[in-house]
N, C-alpha and C positions, 0 to 999 in steps of 0.2 A: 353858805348862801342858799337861799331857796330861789328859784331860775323859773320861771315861766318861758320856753321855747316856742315861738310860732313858725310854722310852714304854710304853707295856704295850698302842698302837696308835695308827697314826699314819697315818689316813687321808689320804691325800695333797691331796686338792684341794678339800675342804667337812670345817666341827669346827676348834675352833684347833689341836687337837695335834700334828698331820700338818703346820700351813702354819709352827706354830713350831717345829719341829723342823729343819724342811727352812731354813729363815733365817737362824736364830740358829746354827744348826752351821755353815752357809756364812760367815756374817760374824765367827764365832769363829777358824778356819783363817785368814780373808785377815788376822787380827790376830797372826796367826804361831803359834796355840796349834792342837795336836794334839787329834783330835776323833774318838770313837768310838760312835755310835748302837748301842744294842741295843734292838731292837722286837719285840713280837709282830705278827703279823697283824691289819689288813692293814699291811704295808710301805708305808714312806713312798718319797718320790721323794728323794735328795740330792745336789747338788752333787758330781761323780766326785770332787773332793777330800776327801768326809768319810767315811769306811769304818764302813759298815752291818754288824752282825753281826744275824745275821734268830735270832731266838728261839720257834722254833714252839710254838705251844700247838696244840690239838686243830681250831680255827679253827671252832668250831660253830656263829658268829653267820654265815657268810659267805653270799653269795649267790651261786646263786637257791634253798640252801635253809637257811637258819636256824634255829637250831634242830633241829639233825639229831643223829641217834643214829649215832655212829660206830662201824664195822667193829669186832669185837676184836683185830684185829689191828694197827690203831691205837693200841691203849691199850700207853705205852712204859711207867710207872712208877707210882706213887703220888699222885704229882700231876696226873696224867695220869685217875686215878680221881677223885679230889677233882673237877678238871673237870667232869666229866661228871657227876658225884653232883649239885653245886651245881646246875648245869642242870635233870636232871632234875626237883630238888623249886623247881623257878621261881624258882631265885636266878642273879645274875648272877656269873659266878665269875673271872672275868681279872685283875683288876685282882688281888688273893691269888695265882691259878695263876702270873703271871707276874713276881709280885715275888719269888716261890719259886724259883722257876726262874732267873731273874736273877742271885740271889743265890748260888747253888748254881755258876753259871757263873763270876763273878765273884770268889768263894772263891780256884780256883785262878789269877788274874791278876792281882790286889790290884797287887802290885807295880809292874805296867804304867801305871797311875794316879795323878794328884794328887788327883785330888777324885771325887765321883760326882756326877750332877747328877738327881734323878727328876723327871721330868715329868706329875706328877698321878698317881701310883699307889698311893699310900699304902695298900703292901699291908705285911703283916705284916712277908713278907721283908728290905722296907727298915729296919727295925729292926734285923734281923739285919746288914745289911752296916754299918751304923751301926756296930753294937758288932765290928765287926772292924779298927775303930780309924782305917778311911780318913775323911777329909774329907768331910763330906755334905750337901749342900744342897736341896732341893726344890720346885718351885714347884706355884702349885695357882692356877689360873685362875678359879675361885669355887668355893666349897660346892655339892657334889650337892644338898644338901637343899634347895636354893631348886625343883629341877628336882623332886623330891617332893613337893615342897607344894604346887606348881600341879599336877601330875598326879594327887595327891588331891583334889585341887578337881574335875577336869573330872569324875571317876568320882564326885561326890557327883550331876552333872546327870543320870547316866543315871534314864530313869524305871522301868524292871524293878527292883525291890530286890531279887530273887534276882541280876540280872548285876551290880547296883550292890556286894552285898556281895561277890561274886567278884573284880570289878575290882578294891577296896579291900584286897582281902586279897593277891591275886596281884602286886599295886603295894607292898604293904608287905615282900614276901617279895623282888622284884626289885630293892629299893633295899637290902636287908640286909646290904651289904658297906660304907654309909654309917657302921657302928657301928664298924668297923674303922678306918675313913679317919680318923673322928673321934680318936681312938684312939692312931694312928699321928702324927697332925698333930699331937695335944699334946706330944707326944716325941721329934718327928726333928729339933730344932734348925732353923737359919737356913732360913726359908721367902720365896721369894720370888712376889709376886702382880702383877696389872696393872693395878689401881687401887685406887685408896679405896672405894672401895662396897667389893669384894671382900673388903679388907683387915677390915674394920668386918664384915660379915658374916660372916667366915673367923674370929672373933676373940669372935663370939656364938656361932654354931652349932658350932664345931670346940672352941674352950675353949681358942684360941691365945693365947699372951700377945706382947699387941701389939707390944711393945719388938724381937719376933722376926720381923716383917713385913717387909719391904721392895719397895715398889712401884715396878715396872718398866714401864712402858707399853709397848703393841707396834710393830712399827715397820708399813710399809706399803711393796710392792714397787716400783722403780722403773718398772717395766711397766707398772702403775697412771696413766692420763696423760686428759686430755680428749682428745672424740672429732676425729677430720679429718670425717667426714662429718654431716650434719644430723640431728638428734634425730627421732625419729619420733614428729608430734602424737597424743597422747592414749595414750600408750605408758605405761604403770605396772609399775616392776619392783621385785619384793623377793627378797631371798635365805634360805632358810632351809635350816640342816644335816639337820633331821631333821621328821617328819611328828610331831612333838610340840607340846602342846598352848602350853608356853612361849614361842614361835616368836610366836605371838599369828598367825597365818596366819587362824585363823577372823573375824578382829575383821577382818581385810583383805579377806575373801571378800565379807562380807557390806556393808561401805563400797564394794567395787566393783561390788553388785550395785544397791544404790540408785545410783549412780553413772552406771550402765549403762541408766536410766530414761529420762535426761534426754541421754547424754553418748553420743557416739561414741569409746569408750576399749577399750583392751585388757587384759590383765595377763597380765608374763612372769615366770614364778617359776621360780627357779634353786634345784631341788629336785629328791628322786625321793621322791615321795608311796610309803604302803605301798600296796600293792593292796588296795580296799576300805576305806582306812583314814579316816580324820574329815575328812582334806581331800577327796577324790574323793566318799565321801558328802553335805559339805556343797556342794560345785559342783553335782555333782546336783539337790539338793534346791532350792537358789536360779534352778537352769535356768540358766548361764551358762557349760556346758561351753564351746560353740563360740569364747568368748571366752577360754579362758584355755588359754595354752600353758605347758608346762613347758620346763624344758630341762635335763640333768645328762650329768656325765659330760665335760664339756670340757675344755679347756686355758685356761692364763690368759689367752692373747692371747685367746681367744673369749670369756672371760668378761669382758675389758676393751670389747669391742666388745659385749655385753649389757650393761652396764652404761652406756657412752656413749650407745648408742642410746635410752632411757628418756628421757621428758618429764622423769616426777617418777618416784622411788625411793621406798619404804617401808620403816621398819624398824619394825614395831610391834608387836615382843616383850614379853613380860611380865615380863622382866628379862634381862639381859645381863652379866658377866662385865667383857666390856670392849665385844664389837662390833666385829671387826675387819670383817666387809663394812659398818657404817660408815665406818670412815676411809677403805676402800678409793673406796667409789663418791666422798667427798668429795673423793681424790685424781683420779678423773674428773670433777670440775666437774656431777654429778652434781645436781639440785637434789632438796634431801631435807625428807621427812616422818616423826619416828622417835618414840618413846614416850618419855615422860618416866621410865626403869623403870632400875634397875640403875647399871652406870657408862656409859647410853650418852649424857647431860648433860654427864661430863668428856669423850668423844669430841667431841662437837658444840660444848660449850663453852655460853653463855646464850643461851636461847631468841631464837632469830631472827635469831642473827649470821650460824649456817651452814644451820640448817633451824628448821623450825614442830616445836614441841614439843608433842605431844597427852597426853592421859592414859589410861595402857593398859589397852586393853579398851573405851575408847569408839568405840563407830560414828560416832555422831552429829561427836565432834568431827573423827576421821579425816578425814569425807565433807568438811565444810568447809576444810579444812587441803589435801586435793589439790586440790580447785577451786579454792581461790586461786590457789595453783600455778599450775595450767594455766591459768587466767584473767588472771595477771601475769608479763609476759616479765622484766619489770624488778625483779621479785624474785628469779626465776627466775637470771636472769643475777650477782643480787649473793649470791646463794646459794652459786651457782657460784662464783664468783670469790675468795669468801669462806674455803668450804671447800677449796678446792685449796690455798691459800695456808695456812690451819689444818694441812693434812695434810702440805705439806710441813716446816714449821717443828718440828712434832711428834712426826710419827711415822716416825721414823729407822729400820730395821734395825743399821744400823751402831752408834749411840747404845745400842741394847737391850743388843748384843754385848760392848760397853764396859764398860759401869754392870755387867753381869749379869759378866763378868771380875773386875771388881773387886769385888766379891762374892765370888767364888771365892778371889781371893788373901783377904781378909780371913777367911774362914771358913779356910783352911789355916795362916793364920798364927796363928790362936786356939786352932787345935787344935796347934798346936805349944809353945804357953805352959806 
């Protein structure tokens, strides 16, 4: 099959989009199918087998200035103002600018294709390539609007109600391309997601009709492996993609600060907090800078060696999708502490086979749940043992490439009837 892949961005090394794009295109190719990524910014890493077409948008989120007002000499077209309009009035505008644009591109190549495949963009545009009669399938990792409703919540704690109503307002205006995804998801045909929770939430808040679901779990990289060298005592690591409130990073700050009472422990977070922003303020405020290091920016093999290295791991987000740095660290023998939230239960599988199940947002229960840990080698070790074995049996790359294949022929076959 010849595969036209969309992202609309596919940050390479933190976010699932960027790590399944760059996977699932590799393990599509070694199954002998032709494979063509089209992304905006920022560009993913792939496999020199899988041929990248880069799809610039205006790139106004990028760093080190986001949110920037671009040169007019910049501005190439229509959609190019669109851009930059949506910005301006505090809306998120990508996921629209570059389903446009895709589609526009895509028009004149149709030919070159068996199927499209969109990777969470559910922009307008993909309607449009829909009706130009090619084969189209989409996958969508969870509903934004789980990621709305906690980030409504945290803006309800501020105490200023002039910044509370700002936040609330400027939060309703930057999720406003949710009306569209919604929109787009009840009418693009065969959707494909990575779990039941997702499936079940994508099927309440999207208005999908479940018959049109199909759940693909993710795989986990072979690189992924337990460590050669000794774990370092009192070591607590978690991974979060972004300095958002859903991460549940706060419920973690504040369990390692009572922690830090009693304990000689660390915490490494594999993250780039904003500057100023609710993580760095709450270290602050709890006095436990000197204790916490961050780290971003690396490579897998460095992240696999951050991840070995940890006593105990934390994932204690306030919902998850699927949780792919769970499978990952279970595939390093990792002994894990993670929320009972979202689908990261079908990652782990029943409380206490592969980790301690807590409920999210509690301190209290987190702070007990790492102690154990560190206080038991012999759960620690059947943790360990437990999850590697979990992660290998389950979560395949190869297996995703397969099942998600056959997928594709059956959506081309349907549209051939």
């Amino acid at each position: 099959m010849r595969i036209a892949l969309l992202s609309y961005r596919s940050k390479p090394h933190c976010g699932g989009q960027g790590i399944y794009l760059r996977h699932l295109s590799r393990e599509l190719v070694a199954l002998g199918h032709e494979v063509e990524v089209f992304s905006g910014q920022p560009y993913p890493e792939l496999d020199p087998v899988v041929r990248l077409t880069k799809v610039p948008s205006l790139d106004l989120y990028r760093e080190p200035d986001p949110f920037r007002t671009p040169w007019p000499n910049e501005i190439r077209d229509r959609i190019d103002l669109q851009e930059v309009g949506i910005m301006w009035t505090a809306g998120f505008p990508e996921p629209y600018t570059f389903s446009k644009r895709v589609a526009r591109l895509l028009g004149d190549r149709l030919d070159e294709f068996d199927i499209v495949h969109d990777n969470q963009t559910l922009g307008s545009g993909m309607l449009d390539i829909k009706a130009m009669g090619i084969p189209f399938i989409t996958s969508i990792h969870h509903p934004i609007t789980f990621d709305r409703r906690i980030d409504l919540d945290a803006a309800k704690e501020i105490k200023n109600p002039y910044l509370r109503v700002k936040k609330d307002l400027s939060l309703r205006r930057w999720y406003g391309f949710l009306k569209m995804q919604a929109r787009v998801a009840s009418r693009i045909g065969t959707i494909l997601t990575v779990s039941e929770s997702s499936a079940q939430d994508m099927a309440r808040d999207f208005g999908v009709d479940p018959s049109r679901i199909q759940v693909i779990q993710l795989g986990v990289d072979e690189a992924f492996v337990p460590p050669t060298e000794p774990r370092v005592p009192g070591r607590i690591m978690a991974m979060a993609s972004a300095d958002a409130p859903m991460k549940g990073i706060a419920t973690l700050l504040e369990a390692f600060a009572k922690l830090l009472t009693e304990r000689d422990v660390e915490l490494v977070l594999v993250t780039k907090p904003t500057k100023g922003g609710r993580t760095e303020q709450l270290i602050e405020k709890l006095g436990i800078g000197e204790h916490v290091t961050f780290v971003n920016g690396i490579s897998d093999e460095e992240l696999v060696q951050v991840m070995g290295s940890a006593q105990v791991a934390c994932v204690p987000s306030l919902y998850e999708g699927f949780s792919l740095p769970t499978a990952e660290l279970m595939a390093c023998g990792t002994p894990l502490v993670v929320s009972r939230a979202g689908a990261i239960p079908e990652v782990v599988g029943p409380d206490r086979l592969c980790a301690t199940q807590v409920t999210p947002g509690d301190v209290g229960e987190l702070v007990m749940a790492i102690e154990e840990l560190l206080d038991d080698p012999e759960l620690c070790t059947a943790y360990s043992e437990a999850g590697r074995k979990r992660a290998l049996e389950r979560f395949s790359w190869r297996a995703v490439a397969e099942t998600t294949a056959a997928a594709y022929e059956r959506v081309i076959k349907e549209s051939t009837c």
